[in-house]
HTML snippet that shows the backbone in 3Dmol.js (N, CA, C, O; Angstrom):
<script src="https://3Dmol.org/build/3Dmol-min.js"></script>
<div id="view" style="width:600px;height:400px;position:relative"></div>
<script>
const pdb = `
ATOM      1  N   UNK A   1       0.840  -1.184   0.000  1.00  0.00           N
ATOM      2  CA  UNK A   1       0.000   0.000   0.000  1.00  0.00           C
ATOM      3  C   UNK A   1       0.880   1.240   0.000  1.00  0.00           C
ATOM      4  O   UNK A   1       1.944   1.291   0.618  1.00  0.00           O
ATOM      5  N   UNK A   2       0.389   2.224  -0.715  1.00  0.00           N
ATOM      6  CA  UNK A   2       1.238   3.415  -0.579  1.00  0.00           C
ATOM      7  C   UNK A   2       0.271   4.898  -0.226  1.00  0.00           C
ATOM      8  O   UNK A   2      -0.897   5.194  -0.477  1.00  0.00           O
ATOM      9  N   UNK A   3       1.248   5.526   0.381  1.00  0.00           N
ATOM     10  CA  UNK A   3       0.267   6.847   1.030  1.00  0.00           C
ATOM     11  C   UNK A   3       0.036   7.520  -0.046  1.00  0.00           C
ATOM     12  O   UNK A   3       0.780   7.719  -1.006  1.00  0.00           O
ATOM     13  N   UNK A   4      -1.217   7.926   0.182  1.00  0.00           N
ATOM     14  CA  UNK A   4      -1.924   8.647  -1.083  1.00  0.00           C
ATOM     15  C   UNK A   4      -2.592   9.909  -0.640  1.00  0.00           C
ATOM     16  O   UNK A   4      -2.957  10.145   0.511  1.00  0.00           O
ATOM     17  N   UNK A   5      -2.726  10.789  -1.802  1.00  0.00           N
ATOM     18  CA  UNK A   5      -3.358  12.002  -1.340  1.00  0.00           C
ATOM     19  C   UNK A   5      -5.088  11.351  -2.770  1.00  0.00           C
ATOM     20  O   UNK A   5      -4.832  10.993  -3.920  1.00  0.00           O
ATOM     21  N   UNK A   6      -6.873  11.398  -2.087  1.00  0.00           N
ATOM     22  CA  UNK A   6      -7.265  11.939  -3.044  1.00  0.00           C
ATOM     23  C   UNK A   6      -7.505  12.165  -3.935  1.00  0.00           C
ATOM     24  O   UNK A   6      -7.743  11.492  -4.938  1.00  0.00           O
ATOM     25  N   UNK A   7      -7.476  13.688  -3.624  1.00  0.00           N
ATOM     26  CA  UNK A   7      -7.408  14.754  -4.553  1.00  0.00           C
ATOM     27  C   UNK A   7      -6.538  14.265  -5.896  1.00  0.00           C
ATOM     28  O   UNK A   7      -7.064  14.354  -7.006  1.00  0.00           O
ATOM     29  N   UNK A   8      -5.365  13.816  -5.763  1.00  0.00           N
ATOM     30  CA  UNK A   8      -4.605  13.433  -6.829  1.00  0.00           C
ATOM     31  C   UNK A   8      -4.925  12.658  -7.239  1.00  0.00           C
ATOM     32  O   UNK A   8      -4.249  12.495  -8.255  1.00  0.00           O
ATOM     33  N   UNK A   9      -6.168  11.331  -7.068  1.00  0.00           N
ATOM     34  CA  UNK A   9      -6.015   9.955  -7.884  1.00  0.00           C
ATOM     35  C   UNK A   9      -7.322  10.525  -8.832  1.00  0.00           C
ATOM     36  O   UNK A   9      -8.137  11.431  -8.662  1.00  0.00           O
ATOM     37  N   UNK A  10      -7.144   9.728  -9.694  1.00  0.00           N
ATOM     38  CA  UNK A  10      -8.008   9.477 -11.125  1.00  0.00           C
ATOM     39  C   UNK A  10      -9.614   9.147 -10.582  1.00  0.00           C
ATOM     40  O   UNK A  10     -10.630   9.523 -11.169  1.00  0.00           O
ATOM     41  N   UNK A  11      -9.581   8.544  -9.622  1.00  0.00           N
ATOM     42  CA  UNK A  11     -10.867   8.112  -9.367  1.00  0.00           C
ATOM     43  C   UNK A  11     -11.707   8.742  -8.189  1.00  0.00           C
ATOM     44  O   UNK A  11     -12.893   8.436  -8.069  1.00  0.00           O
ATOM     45  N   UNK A  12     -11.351   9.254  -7.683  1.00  0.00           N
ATOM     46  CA  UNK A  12     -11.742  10.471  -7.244  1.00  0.00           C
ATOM     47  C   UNK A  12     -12.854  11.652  -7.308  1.00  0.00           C
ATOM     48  O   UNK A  12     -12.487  12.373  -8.236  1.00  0.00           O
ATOM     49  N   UNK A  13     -13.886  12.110  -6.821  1.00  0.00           N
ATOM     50  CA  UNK A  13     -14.815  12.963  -7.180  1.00  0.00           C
ATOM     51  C   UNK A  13     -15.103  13.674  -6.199  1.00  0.00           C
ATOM     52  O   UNK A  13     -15.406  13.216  -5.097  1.00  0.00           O
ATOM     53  N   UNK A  14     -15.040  14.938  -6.499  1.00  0.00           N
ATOM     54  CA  UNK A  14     -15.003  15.605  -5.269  1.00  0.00           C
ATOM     55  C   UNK A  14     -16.842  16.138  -4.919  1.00  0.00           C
ATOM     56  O   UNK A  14     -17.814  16.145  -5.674  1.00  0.00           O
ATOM     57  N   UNK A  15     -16.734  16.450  -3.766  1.00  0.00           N
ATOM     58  CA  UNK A  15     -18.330  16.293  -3.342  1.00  0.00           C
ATOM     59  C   UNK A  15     -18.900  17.525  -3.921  1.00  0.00           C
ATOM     60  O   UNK A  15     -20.118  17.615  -4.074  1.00  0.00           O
ATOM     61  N   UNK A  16     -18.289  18.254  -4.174  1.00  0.00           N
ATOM     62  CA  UNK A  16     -18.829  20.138  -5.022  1.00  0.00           C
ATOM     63  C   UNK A  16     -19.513  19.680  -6.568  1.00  0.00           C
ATOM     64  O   UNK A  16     -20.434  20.209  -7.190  1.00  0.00           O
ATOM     65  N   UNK A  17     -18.418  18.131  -7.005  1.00  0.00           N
ATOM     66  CA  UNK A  17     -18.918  18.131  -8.393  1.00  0.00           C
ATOM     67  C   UNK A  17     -19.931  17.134  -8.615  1.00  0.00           C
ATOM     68  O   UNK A  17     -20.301  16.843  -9.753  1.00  0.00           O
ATOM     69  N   UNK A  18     -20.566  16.402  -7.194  1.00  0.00           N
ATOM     70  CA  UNK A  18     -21.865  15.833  -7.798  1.00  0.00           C
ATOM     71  C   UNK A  18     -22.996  15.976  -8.533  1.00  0.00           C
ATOM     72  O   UNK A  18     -23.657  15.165  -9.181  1.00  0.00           O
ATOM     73  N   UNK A  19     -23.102  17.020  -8.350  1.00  0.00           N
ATOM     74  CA  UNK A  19     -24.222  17.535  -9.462  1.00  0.00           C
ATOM     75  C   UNK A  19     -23.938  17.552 -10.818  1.00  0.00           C
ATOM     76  O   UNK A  19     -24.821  17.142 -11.572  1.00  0.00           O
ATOM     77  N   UNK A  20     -22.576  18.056 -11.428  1.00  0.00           N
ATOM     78  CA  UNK A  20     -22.208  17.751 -12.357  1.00  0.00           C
ATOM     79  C   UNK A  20     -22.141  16.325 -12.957  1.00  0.00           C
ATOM     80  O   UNK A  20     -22.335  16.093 -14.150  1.00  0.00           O
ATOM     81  N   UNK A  21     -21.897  15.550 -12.181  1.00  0.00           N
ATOM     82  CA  UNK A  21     -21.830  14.114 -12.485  1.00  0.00           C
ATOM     83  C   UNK A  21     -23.246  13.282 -12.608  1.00  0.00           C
ATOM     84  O   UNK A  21     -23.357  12.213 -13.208  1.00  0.00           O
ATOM     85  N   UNK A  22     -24.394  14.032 -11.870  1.00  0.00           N
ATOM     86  CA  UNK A  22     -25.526  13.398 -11.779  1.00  0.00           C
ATOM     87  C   UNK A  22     -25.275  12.652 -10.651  1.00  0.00           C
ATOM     88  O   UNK A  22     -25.554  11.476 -10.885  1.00  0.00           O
ATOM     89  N   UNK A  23     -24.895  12.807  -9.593  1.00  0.00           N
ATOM     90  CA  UNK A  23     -24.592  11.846  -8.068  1.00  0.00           C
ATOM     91  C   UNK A  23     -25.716  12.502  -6.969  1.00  0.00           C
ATOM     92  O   UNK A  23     -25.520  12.638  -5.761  1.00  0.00           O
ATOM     93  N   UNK A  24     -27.103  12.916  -7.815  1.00  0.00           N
ATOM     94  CA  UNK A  24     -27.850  13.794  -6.790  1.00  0.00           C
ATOM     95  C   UNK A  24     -28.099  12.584  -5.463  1.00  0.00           C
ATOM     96  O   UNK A  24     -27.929  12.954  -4.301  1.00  0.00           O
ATOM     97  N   UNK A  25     -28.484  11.228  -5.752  1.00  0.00           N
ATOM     98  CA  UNK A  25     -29.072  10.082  -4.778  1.00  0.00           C
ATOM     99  C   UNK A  25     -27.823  10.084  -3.779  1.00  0.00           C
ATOM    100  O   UNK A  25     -27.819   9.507  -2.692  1.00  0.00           O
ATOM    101  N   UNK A  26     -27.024  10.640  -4.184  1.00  0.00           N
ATOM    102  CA  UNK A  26     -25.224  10.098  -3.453  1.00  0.00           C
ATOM    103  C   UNK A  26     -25.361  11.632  -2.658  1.00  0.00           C
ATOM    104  O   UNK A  26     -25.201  11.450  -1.451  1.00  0.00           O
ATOM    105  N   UNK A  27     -25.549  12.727  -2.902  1.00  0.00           N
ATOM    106  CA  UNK A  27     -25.528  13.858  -2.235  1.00  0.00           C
ATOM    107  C   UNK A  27     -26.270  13.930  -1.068  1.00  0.00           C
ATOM    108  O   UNK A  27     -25.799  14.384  -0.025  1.00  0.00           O
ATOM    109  N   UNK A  28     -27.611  13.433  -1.198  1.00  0.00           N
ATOM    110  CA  UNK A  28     -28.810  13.660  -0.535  1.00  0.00           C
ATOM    111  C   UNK A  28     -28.163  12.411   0.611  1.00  0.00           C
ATOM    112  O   UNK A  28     -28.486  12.657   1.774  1.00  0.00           O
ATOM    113  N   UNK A  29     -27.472  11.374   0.464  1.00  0.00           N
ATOM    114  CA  UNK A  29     -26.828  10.208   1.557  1.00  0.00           C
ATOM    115  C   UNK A  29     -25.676  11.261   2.246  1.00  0.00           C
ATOM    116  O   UNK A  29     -25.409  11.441   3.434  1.00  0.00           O
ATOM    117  N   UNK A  30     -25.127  11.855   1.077  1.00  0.00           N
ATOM    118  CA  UNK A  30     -23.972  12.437   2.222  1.00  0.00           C
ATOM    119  C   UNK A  30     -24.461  13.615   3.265  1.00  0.00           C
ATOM    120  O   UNK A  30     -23.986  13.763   4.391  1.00  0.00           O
ATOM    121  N   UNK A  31     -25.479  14.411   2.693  1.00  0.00           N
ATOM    122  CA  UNK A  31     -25.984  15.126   3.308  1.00  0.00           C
ATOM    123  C   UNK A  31     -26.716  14.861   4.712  1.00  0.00           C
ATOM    124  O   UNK A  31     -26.576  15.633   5.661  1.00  0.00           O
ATOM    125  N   UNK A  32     -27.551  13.640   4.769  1.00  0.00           N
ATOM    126  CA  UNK A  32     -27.600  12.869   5.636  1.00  0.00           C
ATOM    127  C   UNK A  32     -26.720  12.153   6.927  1.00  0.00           C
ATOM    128  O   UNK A  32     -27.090  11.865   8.065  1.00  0.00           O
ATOM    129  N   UNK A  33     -25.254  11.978   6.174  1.00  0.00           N
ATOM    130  CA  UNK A  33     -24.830  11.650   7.021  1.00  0.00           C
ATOM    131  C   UNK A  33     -24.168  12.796   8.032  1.00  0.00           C
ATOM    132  O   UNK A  33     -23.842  12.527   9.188  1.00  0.00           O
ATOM    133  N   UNK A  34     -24.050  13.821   7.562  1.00  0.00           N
ATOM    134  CA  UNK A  34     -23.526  15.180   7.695  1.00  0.00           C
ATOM    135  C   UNK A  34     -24.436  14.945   8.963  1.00  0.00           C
ATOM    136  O   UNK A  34     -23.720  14.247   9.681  1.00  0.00           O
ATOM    137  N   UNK A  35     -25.445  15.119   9.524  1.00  0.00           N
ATOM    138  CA  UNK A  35     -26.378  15.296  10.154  1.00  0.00           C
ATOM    139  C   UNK A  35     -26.074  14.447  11.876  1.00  0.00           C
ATOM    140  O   UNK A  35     -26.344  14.672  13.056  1.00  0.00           O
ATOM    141  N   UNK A  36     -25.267  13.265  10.952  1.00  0.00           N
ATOM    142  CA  UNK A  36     -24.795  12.330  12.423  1.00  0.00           C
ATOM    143  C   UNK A  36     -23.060  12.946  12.732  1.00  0.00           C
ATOM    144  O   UNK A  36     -22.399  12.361  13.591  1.00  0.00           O
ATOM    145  N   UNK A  37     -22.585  13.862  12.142  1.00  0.00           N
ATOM    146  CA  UNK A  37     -21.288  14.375  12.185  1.00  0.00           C
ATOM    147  C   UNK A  37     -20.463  13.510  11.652  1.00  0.00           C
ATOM    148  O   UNK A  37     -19.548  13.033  12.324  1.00  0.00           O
ATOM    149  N   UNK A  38     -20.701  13.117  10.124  1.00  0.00           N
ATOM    150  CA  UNK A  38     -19.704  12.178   9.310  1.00  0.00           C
ATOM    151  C   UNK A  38     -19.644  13.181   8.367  1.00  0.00           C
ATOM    152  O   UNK A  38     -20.609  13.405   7.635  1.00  0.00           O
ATOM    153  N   UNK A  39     -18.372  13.962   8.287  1.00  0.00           N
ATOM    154  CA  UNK A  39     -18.133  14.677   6.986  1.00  0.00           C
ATOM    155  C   UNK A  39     -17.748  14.062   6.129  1.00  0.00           C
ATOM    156  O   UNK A  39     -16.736  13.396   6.348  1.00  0.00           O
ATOM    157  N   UNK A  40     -18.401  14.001   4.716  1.00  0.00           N
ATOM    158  CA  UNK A  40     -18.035  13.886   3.163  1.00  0.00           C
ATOM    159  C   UNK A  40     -17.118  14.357   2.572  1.00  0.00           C
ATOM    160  O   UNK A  40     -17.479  15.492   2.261  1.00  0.00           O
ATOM    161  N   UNK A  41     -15.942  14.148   2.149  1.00  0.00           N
ATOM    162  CA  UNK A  41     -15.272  14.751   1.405  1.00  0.00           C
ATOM    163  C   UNK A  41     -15.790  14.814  -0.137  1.00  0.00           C
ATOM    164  O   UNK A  41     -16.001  15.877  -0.721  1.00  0.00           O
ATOM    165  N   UNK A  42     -15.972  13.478  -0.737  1.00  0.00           N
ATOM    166  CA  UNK A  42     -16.292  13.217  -2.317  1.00  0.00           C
ATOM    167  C   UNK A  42     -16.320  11.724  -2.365  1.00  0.00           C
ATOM    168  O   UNK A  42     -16.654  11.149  -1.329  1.00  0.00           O
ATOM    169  N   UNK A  43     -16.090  11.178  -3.172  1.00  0.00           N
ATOM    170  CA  UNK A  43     -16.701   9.526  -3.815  1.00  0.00           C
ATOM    171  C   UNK A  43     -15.277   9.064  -4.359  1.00  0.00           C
ATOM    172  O   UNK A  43     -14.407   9.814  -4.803  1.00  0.00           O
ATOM    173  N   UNK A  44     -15.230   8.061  -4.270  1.00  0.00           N
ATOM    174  CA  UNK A  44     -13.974   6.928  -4.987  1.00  0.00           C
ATOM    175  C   UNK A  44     -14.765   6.018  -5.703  1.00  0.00           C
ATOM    176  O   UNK A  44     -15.520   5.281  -5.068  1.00  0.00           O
ATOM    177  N   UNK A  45     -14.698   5.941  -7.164  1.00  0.00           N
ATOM    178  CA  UNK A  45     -14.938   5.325  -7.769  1.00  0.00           C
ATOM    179  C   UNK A  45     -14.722   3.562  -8.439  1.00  0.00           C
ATOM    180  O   UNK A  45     -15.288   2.704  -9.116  1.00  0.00           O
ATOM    181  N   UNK A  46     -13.702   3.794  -7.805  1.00  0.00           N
ATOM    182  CA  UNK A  46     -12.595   2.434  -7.161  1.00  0.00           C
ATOM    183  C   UNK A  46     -12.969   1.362  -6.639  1.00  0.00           C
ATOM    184  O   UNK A  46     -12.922   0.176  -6.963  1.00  0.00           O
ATOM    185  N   UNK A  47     -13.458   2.102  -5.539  1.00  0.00           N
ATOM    186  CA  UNK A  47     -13.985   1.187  -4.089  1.00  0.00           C
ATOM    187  C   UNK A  47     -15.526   1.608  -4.121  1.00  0.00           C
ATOM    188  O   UNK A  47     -16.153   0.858  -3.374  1.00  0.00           O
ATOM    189  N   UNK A  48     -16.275   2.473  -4.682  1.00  0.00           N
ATOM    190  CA  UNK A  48     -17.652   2.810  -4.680  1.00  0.00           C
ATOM    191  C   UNK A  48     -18.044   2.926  -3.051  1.00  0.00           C
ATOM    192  O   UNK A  48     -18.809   2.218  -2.395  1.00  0.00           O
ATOM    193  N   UNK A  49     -17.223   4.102  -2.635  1.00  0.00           N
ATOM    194  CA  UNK A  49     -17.673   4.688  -1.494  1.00  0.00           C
ATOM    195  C   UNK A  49     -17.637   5.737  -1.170  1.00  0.00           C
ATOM    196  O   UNK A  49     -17.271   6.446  -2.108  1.00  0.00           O
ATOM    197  N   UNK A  50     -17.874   6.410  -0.079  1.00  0.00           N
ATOM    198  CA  UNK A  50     -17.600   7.859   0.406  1.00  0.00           C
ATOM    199  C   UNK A  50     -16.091   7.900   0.530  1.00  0.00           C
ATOM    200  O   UNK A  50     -15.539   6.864   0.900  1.00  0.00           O
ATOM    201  N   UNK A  51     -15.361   8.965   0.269  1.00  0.00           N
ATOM    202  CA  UNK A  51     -14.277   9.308   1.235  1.00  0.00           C
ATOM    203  C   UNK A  51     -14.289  10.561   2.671  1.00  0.00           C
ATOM    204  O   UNK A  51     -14.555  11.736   2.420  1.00  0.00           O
ATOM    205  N   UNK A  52     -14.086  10.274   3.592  1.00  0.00           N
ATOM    206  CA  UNK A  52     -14.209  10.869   4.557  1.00  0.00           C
ATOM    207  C   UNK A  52     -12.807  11.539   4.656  1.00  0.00           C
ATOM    208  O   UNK A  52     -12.968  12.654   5.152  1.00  0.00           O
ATOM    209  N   UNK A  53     -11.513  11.305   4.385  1.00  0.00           N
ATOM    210  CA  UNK A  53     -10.392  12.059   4.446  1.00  0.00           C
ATOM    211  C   UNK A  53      -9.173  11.610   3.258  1.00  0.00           C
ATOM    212  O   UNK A  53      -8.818  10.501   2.858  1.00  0.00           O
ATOM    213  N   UNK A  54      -8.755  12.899   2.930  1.00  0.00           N
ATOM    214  CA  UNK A  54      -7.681  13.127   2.131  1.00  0.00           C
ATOM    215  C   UNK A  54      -6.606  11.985   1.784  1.00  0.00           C
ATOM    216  O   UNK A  54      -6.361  11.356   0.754  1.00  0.00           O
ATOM    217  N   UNK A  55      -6.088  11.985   3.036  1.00  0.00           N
ATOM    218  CA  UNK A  55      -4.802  11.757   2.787  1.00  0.00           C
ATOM    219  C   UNK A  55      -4.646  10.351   3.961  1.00  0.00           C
ATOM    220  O   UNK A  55      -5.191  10.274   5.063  1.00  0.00           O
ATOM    221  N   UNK A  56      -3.573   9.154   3.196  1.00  0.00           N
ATOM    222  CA  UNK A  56      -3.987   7.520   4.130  1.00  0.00           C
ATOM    223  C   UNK A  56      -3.337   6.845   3.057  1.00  0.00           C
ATOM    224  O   UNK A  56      -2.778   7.179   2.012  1.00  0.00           O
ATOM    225  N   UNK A  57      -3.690   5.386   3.883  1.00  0.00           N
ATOM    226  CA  UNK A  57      -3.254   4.440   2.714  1.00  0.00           C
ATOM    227  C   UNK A  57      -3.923   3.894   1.882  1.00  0.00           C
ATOM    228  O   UNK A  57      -5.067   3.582   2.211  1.00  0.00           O
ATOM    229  N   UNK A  58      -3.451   3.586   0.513  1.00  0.00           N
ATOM    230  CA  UNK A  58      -4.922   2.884  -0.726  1.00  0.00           C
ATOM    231  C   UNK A  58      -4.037   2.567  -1.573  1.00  0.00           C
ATOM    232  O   UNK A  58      -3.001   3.078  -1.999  1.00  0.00           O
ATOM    233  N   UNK A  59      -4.790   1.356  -1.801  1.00  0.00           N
ATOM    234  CA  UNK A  59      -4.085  -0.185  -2.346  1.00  0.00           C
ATOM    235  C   UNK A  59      -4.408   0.412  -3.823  1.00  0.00           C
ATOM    236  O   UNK A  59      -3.724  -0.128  -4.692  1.00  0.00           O
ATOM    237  N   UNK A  60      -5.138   1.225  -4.208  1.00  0.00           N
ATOM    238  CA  UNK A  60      -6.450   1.460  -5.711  1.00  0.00           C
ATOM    239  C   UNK A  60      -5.934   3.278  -5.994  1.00  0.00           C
ATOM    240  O   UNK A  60      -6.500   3.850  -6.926  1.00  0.00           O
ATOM    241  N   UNK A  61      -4.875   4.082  -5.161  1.00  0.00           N
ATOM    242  CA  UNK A  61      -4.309   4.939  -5.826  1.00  0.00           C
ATOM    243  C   UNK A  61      -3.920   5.145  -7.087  1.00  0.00           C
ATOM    244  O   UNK A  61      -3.130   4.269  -7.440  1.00  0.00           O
ATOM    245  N   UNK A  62      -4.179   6.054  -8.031  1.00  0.00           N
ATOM    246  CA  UNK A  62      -3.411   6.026  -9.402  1.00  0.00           C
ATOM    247  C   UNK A  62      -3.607   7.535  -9.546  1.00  0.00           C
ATOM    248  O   UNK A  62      -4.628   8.196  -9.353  1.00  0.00           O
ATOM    249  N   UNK A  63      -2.443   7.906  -9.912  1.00  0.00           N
ATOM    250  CA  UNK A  63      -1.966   9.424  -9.973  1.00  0.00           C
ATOM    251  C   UNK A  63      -2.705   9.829 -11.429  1.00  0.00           C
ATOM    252  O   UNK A  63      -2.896   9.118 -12.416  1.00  0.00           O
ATOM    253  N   UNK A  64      -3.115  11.504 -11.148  1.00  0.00           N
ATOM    254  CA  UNK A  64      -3.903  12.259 -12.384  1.00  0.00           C
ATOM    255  C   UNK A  64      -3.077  12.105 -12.913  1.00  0.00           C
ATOM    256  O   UNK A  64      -2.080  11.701 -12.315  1.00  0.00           O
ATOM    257  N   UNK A  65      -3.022  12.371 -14.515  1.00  0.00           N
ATOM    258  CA  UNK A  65      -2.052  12.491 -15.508  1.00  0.00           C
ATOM    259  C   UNK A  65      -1.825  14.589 -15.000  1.00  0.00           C
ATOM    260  O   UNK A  65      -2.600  15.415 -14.519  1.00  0.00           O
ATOM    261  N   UNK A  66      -0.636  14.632 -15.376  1.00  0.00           N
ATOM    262  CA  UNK A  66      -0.444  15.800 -15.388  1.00  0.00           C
ATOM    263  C   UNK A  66      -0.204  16.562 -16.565  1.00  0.00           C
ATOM    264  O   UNK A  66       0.661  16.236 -17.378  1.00  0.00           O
ATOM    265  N   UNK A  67      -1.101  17.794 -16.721  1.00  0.00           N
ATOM    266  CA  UNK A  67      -1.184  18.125 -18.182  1.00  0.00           C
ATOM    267  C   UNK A  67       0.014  19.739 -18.005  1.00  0.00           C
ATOM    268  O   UNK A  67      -0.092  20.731 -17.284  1.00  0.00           O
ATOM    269  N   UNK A  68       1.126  19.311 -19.091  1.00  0.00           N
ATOM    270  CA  UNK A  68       1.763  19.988 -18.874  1.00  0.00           C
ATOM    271  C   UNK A  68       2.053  21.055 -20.172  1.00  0.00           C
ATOM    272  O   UNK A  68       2.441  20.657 -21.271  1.00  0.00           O
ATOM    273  N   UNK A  69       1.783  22.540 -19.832  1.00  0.00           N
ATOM    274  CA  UNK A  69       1.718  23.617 -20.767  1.00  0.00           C
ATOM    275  C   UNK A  69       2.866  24.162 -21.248  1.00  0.00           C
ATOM    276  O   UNK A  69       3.522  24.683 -20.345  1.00  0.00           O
ATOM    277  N   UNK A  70       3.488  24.263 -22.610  1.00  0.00           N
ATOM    278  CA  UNK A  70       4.622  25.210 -23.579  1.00  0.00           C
ATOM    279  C   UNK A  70       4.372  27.016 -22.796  1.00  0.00           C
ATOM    280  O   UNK A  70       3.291  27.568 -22.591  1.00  0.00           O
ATOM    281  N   UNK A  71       5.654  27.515 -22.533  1.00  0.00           N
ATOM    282  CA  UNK A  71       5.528  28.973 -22.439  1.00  0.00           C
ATOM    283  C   UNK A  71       5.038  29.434 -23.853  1.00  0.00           C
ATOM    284  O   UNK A  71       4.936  30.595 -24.249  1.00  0.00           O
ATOM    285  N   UNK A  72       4.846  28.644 -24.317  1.00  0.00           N
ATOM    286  CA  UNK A  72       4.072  29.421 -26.361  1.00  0.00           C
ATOM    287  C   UNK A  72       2.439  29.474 -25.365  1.00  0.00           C
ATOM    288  O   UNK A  72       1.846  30.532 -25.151  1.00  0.00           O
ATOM    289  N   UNK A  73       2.168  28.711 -25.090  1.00  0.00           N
ATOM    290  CA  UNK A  73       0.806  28.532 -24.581  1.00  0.00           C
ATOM    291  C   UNK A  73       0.605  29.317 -23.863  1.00  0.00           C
ATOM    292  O   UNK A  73      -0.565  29.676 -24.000  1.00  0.00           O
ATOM    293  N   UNK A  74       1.511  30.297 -22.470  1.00  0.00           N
ATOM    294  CA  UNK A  74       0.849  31.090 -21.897  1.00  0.00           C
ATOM    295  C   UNK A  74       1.217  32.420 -22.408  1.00  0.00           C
ATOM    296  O   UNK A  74       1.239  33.415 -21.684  1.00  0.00           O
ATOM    297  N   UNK A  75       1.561  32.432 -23.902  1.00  0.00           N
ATOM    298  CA  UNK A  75       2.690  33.597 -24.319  1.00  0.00           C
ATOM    299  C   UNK A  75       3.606  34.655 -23.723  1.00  0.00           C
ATOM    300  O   UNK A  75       3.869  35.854 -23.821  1.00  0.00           O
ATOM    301  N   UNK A  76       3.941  33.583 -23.067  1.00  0.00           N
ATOM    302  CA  UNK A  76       5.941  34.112 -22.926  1.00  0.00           C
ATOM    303  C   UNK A  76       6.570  33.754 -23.594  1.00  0.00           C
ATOM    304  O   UNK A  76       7.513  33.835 -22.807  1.00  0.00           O
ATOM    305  N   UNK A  77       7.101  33.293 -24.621  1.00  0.00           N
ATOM    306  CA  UNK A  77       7.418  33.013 -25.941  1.00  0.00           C
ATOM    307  C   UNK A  77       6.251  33.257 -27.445  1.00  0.00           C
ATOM    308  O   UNK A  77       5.179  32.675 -27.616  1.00  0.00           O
ATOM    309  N   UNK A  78       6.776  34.092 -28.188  1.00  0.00           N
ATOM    310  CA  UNK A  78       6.016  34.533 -29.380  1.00  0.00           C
ATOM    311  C   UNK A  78       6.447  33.949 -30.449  1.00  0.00           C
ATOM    312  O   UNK A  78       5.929  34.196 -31.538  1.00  0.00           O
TER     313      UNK A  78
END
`;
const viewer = $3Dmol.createViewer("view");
viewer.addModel(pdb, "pdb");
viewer.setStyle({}, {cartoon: {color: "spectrum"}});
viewer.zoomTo();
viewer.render();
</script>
């Protein structure tokens, strides 16, 4: 197992973008649980569960690709 952040893995969804995703049935549970003092962070798609915190160990980590930009692209170079 290796320590993982999250935010950084591929599978990952953060709880702001459920609506975007159509996860309203998944919102209205987290919202719920909010209620017994279980904070939501977002969803793992991985394991098909809540995540409650950031950063730990996970066997199902896989790093975002990182999209990396040319100074032509932010024009500092012409």
């Amino acid at each position: 197992m290796m320590l993982a952040d999250c935010r950084k893995c591929v599978y990952f969804i953060p709880i702001e973008k459920f609506e975007e995703y159509d996860m309203l049935d998944l919102l209205d549970e987290a919202e719920s649980l909010k209620h017994h003092g279980i904070t939501i962070l977002g969803w793992c798609n991985r394991f098909h569960r809540f995540v409650k915190y950031y950063k730990g160990k996970c066997r199902g980590f896989a790093r975002k690709a990182i999209k990396q930009h040319t100074l032509k692209e932010y024009g500092v170079i012409y």
